[in-house]
N, C-alpha and C positions, 0 to 999 in steps of 0.2 A: 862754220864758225867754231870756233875752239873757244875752252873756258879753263881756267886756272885748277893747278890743283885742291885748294883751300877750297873752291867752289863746288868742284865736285866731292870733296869731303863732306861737306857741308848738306850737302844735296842728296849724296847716299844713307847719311844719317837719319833724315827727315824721312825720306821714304822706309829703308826700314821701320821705323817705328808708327807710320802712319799706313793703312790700307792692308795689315797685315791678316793673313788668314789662320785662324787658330785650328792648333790640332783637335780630334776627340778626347776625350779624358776620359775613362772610365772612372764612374759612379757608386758603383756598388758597395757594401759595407768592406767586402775582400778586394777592390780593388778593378769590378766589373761592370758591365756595363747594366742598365736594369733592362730584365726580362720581362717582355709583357705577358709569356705564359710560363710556370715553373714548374719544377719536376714534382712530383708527389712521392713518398713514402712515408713507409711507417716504421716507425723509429723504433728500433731493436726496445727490447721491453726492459723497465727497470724496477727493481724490487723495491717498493716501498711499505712501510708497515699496513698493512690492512687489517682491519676490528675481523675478529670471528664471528662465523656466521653460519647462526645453527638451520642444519637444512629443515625445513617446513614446506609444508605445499605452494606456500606463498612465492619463495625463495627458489622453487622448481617450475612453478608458471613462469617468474620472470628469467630463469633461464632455457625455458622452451622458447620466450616469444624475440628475444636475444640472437638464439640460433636460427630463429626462424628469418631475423630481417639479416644476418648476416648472409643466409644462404641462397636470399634473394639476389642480395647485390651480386654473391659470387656467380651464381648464375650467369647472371649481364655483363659478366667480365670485363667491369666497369676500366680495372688497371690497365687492360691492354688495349681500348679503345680511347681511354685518355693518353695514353702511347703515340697511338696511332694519329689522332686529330693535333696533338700537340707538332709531330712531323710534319704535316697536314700545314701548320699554322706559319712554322718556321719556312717553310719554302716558300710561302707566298711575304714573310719576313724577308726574305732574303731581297727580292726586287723592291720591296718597301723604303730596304735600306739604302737602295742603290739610287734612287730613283729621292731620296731624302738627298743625300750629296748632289746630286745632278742638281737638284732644285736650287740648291746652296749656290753652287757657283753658278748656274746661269743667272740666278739673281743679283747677284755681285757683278758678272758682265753689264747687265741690263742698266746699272746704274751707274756702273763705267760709262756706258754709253750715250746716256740720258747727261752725264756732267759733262759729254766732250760736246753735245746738242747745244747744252745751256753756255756753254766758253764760248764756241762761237757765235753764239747771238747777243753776244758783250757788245754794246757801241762801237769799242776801240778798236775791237778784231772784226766785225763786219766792215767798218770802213778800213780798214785795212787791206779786206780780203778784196774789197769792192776796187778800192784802188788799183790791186793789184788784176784785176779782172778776173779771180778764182774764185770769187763770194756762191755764184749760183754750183758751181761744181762741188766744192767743198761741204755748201751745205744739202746738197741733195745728199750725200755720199755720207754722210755723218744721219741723218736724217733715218739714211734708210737701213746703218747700222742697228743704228736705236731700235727702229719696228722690229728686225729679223731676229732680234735679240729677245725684243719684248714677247713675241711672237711664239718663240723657242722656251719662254717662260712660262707663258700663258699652257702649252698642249702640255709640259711637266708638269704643274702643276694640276690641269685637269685628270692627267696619267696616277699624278699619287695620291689626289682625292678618289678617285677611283680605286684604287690598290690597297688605298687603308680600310675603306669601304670593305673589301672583302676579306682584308685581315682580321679585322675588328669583328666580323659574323665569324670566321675560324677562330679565333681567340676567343670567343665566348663558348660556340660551343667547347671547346675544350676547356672553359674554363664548367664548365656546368657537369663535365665527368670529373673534374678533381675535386668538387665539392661533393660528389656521390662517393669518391676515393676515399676524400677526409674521415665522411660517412661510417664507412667502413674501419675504417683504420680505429675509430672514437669505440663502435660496436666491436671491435677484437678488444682493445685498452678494456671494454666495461667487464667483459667474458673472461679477463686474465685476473682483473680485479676479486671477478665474482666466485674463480673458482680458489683461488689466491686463499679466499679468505674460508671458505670450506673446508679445503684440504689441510690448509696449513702453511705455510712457506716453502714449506717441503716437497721435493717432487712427487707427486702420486704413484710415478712408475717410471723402472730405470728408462724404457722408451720414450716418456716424453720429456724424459733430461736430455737425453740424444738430439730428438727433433726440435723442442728450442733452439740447444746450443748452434745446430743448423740454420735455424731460422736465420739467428741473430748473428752470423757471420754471412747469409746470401743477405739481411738487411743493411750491411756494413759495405760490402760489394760492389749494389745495386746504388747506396748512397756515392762510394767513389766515384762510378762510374759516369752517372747522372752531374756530377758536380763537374767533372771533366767536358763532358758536352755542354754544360752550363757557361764552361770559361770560352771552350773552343768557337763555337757561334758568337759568341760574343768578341772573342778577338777577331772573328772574319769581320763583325762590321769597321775594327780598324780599321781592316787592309779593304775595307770596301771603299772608304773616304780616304785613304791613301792616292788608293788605283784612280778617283774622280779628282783630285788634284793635283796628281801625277798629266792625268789629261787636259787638264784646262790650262797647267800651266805651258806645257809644250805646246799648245795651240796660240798661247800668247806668244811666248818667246821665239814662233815661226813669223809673227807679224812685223818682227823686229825689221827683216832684211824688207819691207816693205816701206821702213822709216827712211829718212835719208840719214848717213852718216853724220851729216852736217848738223841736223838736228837732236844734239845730245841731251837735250832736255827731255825730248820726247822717249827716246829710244830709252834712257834712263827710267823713265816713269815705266813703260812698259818692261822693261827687265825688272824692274822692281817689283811688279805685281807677280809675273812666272815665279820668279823668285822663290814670294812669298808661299807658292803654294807650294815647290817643292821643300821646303825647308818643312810647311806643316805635313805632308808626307810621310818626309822623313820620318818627324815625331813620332807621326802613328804608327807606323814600323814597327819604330824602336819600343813604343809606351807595349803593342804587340808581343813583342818582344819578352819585355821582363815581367807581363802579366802572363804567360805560358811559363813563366820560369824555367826549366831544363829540356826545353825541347830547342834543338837549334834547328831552322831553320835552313833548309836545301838553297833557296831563291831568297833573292831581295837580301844577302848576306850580312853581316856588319862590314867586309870591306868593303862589297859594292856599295852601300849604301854612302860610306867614309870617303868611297872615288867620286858620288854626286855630288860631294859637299865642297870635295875641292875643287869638282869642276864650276862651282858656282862661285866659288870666289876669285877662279883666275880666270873665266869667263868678263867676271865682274871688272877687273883690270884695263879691262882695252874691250870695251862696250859697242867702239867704232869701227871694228874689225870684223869682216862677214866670214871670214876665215874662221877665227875664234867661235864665233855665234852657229858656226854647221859643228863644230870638233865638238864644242858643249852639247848642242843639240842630239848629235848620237848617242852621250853618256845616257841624256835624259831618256832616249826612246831605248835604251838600253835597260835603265833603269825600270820603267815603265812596264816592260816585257817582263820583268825582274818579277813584279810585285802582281802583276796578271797569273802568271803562272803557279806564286804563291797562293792565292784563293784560290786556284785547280785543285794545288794538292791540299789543301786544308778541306775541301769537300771532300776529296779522296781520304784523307784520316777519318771525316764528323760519317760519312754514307758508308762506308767500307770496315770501318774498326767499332769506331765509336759505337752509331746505333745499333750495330748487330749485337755487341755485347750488351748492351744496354735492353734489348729485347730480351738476351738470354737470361741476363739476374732479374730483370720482371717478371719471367717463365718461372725460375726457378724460388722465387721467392712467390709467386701462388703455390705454386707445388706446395712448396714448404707449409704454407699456413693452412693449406687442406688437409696435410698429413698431420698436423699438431690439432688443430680444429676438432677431426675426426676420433684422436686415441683419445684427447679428453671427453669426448661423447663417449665412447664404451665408460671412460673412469666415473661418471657423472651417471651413466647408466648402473652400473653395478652397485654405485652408491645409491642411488635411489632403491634400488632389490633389498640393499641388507636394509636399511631404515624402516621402509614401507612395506616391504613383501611383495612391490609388484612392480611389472617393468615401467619403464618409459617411453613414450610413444608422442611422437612429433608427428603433429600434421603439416607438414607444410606448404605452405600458398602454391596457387596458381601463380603462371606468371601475370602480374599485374603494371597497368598503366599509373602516373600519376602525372601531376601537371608539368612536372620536368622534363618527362619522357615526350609529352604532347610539344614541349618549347622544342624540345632537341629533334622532334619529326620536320616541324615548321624550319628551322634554322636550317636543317640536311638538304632539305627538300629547295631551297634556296640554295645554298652554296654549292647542289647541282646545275642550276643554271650558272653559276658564275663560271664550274671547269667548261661550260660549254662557249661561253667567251673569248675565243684563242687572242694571243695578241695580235696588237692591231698596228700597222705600218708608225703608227705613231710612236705608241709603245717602243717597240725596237729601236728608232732612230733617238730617241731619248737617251737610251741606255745605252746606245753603241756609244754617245758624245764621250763616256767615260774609260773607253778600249781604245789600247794601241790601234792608230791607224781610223780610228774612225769606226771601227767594224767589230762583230761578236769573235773573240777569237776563236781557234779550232782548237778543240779538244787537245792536249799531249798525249802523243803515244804511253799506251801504258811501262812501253817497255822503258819508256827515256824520261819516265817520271819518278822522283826518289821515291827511295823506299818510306814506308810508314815506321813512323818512328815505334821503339818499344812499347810493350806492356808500361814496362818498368815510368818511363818518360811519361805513356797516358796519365797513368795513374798512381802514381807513386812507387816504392820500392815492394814489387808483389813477393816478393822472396821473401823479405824480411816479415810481409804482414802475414805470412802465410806460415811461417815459424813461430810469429808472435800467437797464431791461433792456437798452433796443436800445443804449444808452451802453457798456453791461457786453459786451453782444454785438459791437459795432462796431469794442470795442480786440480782444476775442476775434479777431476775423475779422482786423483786421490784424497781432496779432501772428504768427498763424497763416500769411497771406500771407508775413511779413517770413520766418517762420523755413523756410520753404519755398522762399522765392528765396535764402537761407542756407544753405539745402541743396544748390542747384542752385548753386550759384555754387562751394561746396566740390566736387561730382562734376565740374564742370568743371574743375578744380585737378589733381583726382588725376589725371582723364583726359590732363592735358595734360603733370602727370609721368611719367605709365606712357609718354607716347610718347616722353617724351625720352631713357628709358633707356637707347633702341638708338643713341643720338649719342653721337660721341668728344667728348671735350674740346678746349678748345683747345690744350692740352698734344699729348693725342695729334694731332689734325690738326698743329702744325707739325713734327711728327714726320715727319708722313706726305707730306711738302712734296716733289712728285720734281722732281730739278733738271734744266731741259732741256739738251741736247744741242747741241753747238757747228754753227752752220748748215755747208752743206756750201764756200759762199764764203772762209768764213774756213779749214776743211781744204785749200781750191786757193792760198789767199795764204800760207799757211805752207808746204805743200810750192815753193812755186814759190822760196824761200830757205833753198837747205838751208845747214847750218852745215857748218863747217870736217874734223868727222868722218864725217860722213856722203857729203862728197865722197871721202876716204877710201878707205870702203867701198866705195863705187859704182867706185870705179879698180879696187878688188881683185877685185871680182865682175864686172867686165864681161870678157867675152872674148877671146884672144889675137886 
């Protein structure tokens, strides 16, 4: 039966816009998706005014019992086991995710299938079918779509109640170390605070100018790096809902050559729906795409993706054509292989680059705060000696239980029996429905797999942050120098007025001026001319 062009205009319209499958969008305030478990740090430290605080014994217990609960938690190296359970969390995230899409579109078949049950049990079209003597074929065959559909819904579903299930026990316990993390992180902030306002603003000693400025460059680091894993996992689950629409639509658009030519209504509705999911695909790709910002992409291209798009519109053109419908069909299993390989290598960047560096600036940034931890213990020590005259002396804890510890035994002790759980034939055939082929694909050789994109690309431009430090460091160092011979220049000042204290002025010195005494020459030239009364005298007093 043939149908006019206006009618198939008419007809493409309506379907596009009805039945259509929408991309993922990312959520997040930056433009990501939301995390169920998030990285923890501690946020490089920032000077703020703090009251002086004169040292008392008071002020020295509460910083013994301080050091005392930080060096608990350090102990239980709380950072690196919330590291490791967050890893932990995300691999069983990863099938959660997968098995979330699968669920998606087999649910959308299922009600596909369920509306073609209810069409034929319309009055008009059972007698029709009855007429035509197809009625009992027709509807056995539609019948038994529905169950096989329903069927394949029902074990997905059972699969990803199951899988959150034990997401949700790995995500708690990991969320239950990032609240010991926070912990932690609150008890350094109280201890920067406390010594902060002791010492003064001012560094105690040029070593722990040093090891801050350290710190707070492996916390700046560790925050990149972390934030980079934070986007990357998050844009695999694009391409995870890509790759599950990329498959259902090629399972659709193979059903095509099963329609008759003749019925272009039908064939229309069915290319309609493939359609729709590779166009939502695409999206995800692309939405992929411009949330990684400056990484370009090995697989799943911009032009490959730009060849799916026109093979879906001139595909579209001549619908009645099994010719056309196999040429498109390759683009799509082309395509498809395209965006599989893509989450290979996106595992190969997040397992391979990613988490290793991301272990190392967690390593490095313990280090860090042990070594800064520790110099301010000696400076905190020797200030207690000159104040009090006697040392300081930390007792500190056994290793001790508390009710978190006992939660986080009971939760381990459980998500051991779940690794013992292997998947189950169910499980796999779920997840295959969203792979080329029906099937888990094989690994890529490593050698035929691109390369891991830069540093630079991971995480921003390292060269320029890593000039912007020693730039940042080298005004530090000199204003530091300036204000220290600012210092010594004022102690010289005072010193040189405390001595002048003990000098008269000039006032008093011309005071103090003794005036000499007339030489003994000039006593023998006055006496040798006495005056007129004195010879006088000398008549009176000399002798008969």
């Amino acid at each position: 039966m043939g149908i006019c062009s206006s009618k198939l205009n008419s007809l493409k319209s309506n379907l596009s816009s009805s039945n259509s499958t929408k991309a993922v969008k990312p959520s997040s305030p930056d433009g990501g998706l939301p995390a169920e478990v998030v990285p923890v740090m501690r946020p490089p430290r920032v000077k703020k005014p703090v009251s002086k605080i004169t040292l008392t014994e008071g002020v020295v217990q509460d910083y013994i019992n301080l050091e005392k609960a930080i060096n608990r938690l350090e102990r239980k190296n709380v950072l690196k086991k919330y590291e490791s359970k967050t890893i932990f969390a995300d691999d069983i995230k990863k099938t959660v995710d997968q098995l979330e899409a699968t669920f998606k579109e087999l649910k959308k078949q299922t009600e596909k299938e369920k509306a073609d049950v209810d069409n034929i049990e319309q009055p008009s079209v059972k007698a029709f079918l009855k007429q035509q003597g197809t009625w009992d074929q027709r509807f056995s065959k539609e019948q038994q779509e529905y169950l096989d559909a329903l069927n394949k819904q029902e074990v997905a579903e059972k699969e990803l109640k199951g899988s959150k299930m034990q997401y949700d026990r790995a995500a708690k316990i990991a969320d239950l170390y990032k609240t010991q993390c926070d912990n932690l992180n609150s008890l350094y902030e109280k201890q920067d605070e406390m010594l902060m306002g002791i010492f003064g603003p001012d560094y105690a000693s040029e070593n722990e100018n040093t090891l801050e400025a350290q710190l707070d460059d492996s916390l700046e680091w560790q925050q990149r790096v972390s934030l980079a894993k934070f986007k990357w996992t998050n844009g695999r689950v694009l391409l995870v809902h890509a790759n599950t629409q990329m498959a259902f639509g090629i399972t659709r658009w193979k059903e095509l050559e099963n329609i008759e030519a003749s019925n272009t209504r039908m064939r229309y509705f069915a290319a309609a729906e493939a359609r729709n999911n590779f166009i939502a695909a695409g999206q995800n790709v692309q939405s992929c795409r411009v949330y990684l910002g400056r990484v370009k992409f090995p697989y799943a291209t911009e032009e490959e993706m730009a060849a799916m798009e026109t093979a879906i519109q001139n595909s579209f053109n001549d619908i009645q054509s099994n010719v056309h419908l196999k040429k498109a069909l390759g683009v799509y299993q082309n395509t498809h292989k395209k965006i599989t390989a893509l989450i290979q290598w996106f595992d190969k960047v997040i397992n391979d680059t990613i988490l290793k560096d991301l272990d190392k600036a967690n390593t490095n940034v313990t280090k860090k705060q042990k070594q800064l931890r520790e110099e301010r213990l000696v400076l905190m020590k020797k200030k207690v000696k000159e104040e009090f005259g006697r040392d300081l002396v930390i007792p500190y804890d056994e290793d001790v239980t508390d009710d978190t510890e006992d939660e986080l035994l009971a939760l381990e002790a459980d998500q051991v029996k779940d690794q013992k759980d292997l998947p189950g034939k169910d499980l796999t055939d779920i997840l295959n429905l969203s792979q080329p082929e029906g099937k888990d694909p094989d690994p890529l050789p490593i050698g035929s797999l691109a390369p891991i994109p830069s540093k630079d690309a991971l995480f921003g431009d390292v060269r320029r942050k890593i000039s912007e430090y020693e730039d940042t460091r080298s005004q530090l160092q000199k204003r530091n120098n300036l204000e220290r011979e600012r210092q010594e220049l004022a102690l010289q000042e005072k010193l040189k007025l405390r001595a002048q204290k003990g000098r008269r002025t000039r006032k008093q010195r011309r005071k103090s001026v003794i005036v000499p005494m007339p030489s003994i020459t000039e006593d023998e030239s006055s006496s040798s001319a006495p005056t007129k009364h004195e010879k006088k005298e000398r008549k009176r007093s000399a002798p008969d």
